[in-house]
N, C-alpha and C positions, 0 to 999 in steps of 0.2 A: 710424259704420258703415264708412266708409270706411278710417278710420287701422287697423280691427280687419282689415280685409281685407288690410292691407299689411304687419302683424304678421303673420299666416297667410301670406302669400305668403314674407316673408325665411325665417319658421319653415319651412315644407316647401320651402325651397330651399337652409337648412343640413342637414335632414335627408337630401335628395337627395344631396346633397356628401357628406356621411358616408357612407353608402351606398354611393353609387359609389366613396369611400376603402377600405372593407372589403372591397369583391367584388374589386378591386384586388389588395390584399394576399395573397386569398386564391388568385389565378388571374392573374397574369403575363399579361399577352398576348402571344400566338405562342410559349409555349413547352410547351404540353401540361399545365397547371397546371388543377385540378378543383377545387381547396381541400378542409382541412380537414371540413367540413360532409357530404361526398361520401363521404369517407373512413369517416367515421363512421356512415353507413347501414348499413353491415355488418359494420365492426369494431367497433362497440361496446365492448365490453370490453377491445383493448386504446385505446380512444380515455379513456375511464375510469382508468384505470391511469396513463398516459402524463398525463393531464393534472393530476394529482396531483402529480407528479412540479417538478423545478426545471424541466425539458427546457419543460414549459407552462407557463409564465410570460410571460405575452404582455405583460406591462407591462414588462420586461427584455429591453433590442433583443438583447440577445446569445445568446437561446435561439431554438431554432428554432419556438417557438407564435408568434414575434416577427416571424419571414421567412415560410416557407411553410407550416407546420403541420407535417401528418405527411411533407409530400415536402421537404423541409425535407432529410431523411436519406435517404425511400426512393424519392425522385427523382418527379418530373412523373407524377399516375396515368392520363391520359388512357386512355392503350394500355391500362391494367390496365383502368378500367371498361369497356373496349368489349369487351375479353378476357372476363369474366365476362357480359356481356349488357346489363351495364348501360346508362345513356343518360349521354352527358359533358352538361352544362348549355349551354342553346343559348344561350349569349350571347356570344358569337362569339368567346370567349378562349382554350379551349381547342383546339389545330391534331392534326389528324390524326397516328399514329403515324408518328415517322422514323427511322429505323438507329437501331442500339442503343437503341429506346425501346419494346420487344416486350412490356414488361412492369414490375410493379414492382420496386425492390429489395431483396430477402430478406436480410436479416441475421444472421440466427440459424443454426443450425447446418446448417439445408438451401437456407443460400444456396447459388446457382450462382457468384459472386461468388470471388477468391481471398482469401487472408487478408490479405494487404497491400492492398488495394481496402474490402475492411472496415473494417479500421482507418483508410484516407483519410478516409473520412467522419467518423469521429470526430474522427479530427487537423484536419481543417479546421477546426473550432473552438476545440476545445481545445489544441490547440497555439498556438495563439497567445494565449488566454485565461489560462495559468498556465504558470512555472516549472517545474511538478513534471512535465509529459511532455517539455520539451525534450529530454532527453537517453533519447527513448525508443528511438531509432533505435540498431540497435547493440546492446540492450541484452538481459540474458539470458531476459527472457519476449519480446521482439520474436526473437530466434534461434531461439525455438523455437516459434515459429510460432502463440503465441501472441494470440487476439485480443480484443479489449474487452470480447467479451459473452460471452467463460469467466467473466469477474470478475463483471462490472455487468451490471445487469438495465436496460437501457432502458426499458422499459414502467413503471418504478417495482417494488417489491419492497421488500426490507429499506432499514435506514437507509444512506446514502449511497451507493443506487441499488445494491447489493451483493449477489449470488445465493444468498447464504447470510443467516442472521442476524446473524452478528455478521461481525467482519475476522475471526477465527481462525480461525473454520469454512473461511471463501473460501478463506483461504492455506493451509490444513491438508487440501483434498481432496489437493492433490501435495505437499505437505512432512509426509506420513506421520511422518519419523524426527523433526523439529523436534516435532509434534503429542505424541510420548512424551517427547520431554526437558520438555515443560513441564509433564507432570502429575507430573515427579518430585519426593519434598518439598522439596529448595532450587531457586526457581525465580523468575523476578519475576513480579509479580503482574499476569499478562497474561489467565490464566483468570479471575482475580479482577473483570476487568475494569478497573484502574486504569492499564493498559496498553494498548496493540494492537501489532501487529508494523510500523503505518507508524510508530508512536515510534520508532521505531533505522530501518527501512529505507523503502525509497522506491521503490513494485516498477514504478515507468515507467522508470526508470534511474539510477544514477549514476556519479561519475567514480570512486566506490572501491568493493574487491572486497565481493560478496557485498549488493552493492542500499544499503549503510551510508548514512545519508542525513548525514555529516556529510563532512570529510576527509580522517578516518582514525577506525580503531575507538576509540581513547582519546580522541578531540576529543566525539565522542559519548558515550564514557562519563561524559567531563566533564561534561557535561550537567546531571546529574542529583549527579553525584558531584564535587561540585566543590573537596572538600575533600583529594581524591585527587591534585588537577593540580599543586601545588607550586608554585614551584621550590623544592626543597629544598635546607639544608646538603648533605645527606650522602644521596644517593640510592639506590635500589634499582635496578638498569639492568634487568631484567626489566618493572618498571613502565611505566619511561619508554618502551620499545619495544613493548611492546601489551600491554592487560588481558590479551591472551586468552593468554599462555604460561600461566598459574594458572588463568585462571577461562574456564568454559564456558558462554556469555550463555543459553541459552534454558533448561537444565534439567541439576541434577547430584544425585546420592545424599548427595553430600557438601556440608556445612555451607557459607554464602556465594560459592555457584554455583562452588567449587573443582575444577578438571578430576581431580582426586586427592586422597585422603584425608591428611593432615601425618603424619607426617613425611616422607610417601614423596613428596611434591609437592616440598619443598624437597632431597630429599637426590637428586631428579635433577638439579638443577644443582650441589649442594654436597656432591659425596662425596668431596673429598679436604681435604677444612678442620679445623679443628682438633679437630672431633668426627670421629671413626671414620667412613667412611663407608659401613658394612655395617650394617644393622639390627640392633639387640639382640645384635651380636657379642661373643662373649666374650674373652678376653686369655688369651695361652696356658696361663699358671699357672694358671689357672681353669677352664679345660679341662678341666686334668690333674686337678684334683681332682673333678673329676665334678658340679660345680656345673653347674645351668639357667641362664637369664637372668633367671630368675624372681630367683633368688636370689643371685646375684651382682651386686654394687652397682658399677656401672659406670656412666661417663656417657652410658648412652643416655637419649635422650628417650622412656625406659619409660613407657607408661602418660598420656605425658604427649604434647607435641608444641614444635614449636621456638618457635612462638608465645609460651608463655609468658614466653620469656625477648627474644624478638626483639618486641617487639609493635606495636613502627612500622614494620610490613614495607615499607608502602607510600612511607615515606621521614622523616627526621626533621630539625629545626631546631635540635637539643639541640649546644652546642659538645663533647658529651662521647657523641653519638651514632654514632656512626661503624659500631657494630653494630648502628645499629638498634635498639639498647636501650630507647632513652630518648627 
């Protein structure tokens, strides 16, 4: 009887310890901390939402269900519940309201809050958590005053915490024109969904134009196109200096995402080479007799296109390539 009473006693004084460990976690002493539990009396559904979410992962020290809960982001609620009517919890942790603590912190679009003050809260984290916002500062959605919850839904929402359903949607409320080049029929398969727009860019920043998440647009094309990188015999210099003199990444009318239909693509760099370099131009004798180009047999790429003949545009190994031929 005796050793049972002393089992019970160690058992309700690990319990006691636990206990006092969670009310701990959840309410900070002296700093206006209510916890979690408090929060949830009334917000409900986003407590619901949010704990769903990675943001509640309390078994992961690096989210905020891990530190303070919901004030975690929207700072100490004391002030808020006394604000509403509510009662703070009398165990003596939570301290009366002091400067700047009149309320809670509103994030969303009727924060009082500025938009760099917004986004602190998230960088506090995640800035140091990954790579991918380092270079957020600076960069062209931070200039435009853009802030984390145009994008990401905190509360939880679509997959990776996203305001939309998918990435193209999110990216495509402001990249309207991008949004029409990729329903065009040569496009990469980004509606298809075997894509998203963070494959090529990296919209927290980076050090090349236009968000490129590599460090230049060819090192990213390489990627995927590695059959394109070379070093070749006998190069093509439009290659080597960016896909993008030929091709137009997100969407084009013309065959292999080519910014212009051939021959008219190639005869803006090559209008003075050893083909004519006027379209379907005739030769004056040919004029003269009143011939079309229909019917005059002349070396244009009629009907046809430069490819056929050049077909390793993109550069060749051949000792007998030098046009590109072979």
């Amino acid at each position: 009887m005796e050793s049972r009473m002393i089992i019970l006693g160690c058992v309700g004084g690990v319990l006691l310890l636990t206990a006092s460990v969670l009310v701990a976690q959840e309410a900070p002493p002296g700093q206006g901390y209510v916890g979690t539990q408090v929060c949830r009396q009334c917000h409900a559904p986003y407590y619901q939402s949010y704990i769903q979410t990675p943001h509640g992962v309390k078994e992961d020290k690096r989210t905020p269900e891990a530190k303070f809960g919901c004030e975690s982001c929207h700072g100490p609620g004391a002030a808020h519940v006394r604000e509403q009517g509510g009662e703070v919890p009398g165990n003596g942790l939570a301290t009366p309201a002091g400067p700047g603590n009149a309320s809670i912190q509103v994030l969303g679009p009727k924060s009082k809050l500025s938009v760099e003050e917004r986004n602190a809260i998230c960088l506090s984290c995640h800035e140091t958590m990954t790579t991918k916002v380092a270079l957020w500062h600076g960069s062209p959605h931070e200039s435009r005053n853009l802030t984390c919850m145009d994008c990401h839904a905190v509360h939880g929402g679509h997959p990776k915490g996203l305001v939309k359903p998918t990435e193209l949607e999110t990216c495509t409320t402001c990249h309207q024109p991008v949004k029409a080049e990729i329903y065009k029929n040569s496009h990469h398969p980004i509606r298809e969904g075997r894509m998203e727009c963070a494959s090529c860019h990296n919209p927290h920043g980076t050090v090349t134009d236009k968000l490129i998440a590599a460090h230049s647009i060819n090192e990213k094309c390489y990627e995927c196109h590695t059959e394109k990188r070379g070093p070749f015999l006998w190069e093509h210099a439009p290659v080597t200096e960016s896909c993008m003199t030929c091709h137009t990444p997100h969407g084009s009318s013309h065959g292999r995402l080519l910014a212009a239909k051939t021959p008219f693509l190639c005869q803006s760099c090559h209008s003075n080479s050893r083909h004519p370099g006027t379209l379907y131009a005739l030769r004056p004798e040919q004029a003269s007799q009143g011939l079309s180009v229909f019917q005059a047999l002349n070396n244009r790429a009629f009907y046809r296109n430069c490819l056929n003949c050049h077909s390793q545009i993109h550069g060749s190994n051949h000792p007998s390539g030098k046009s590109l031929g072979r």
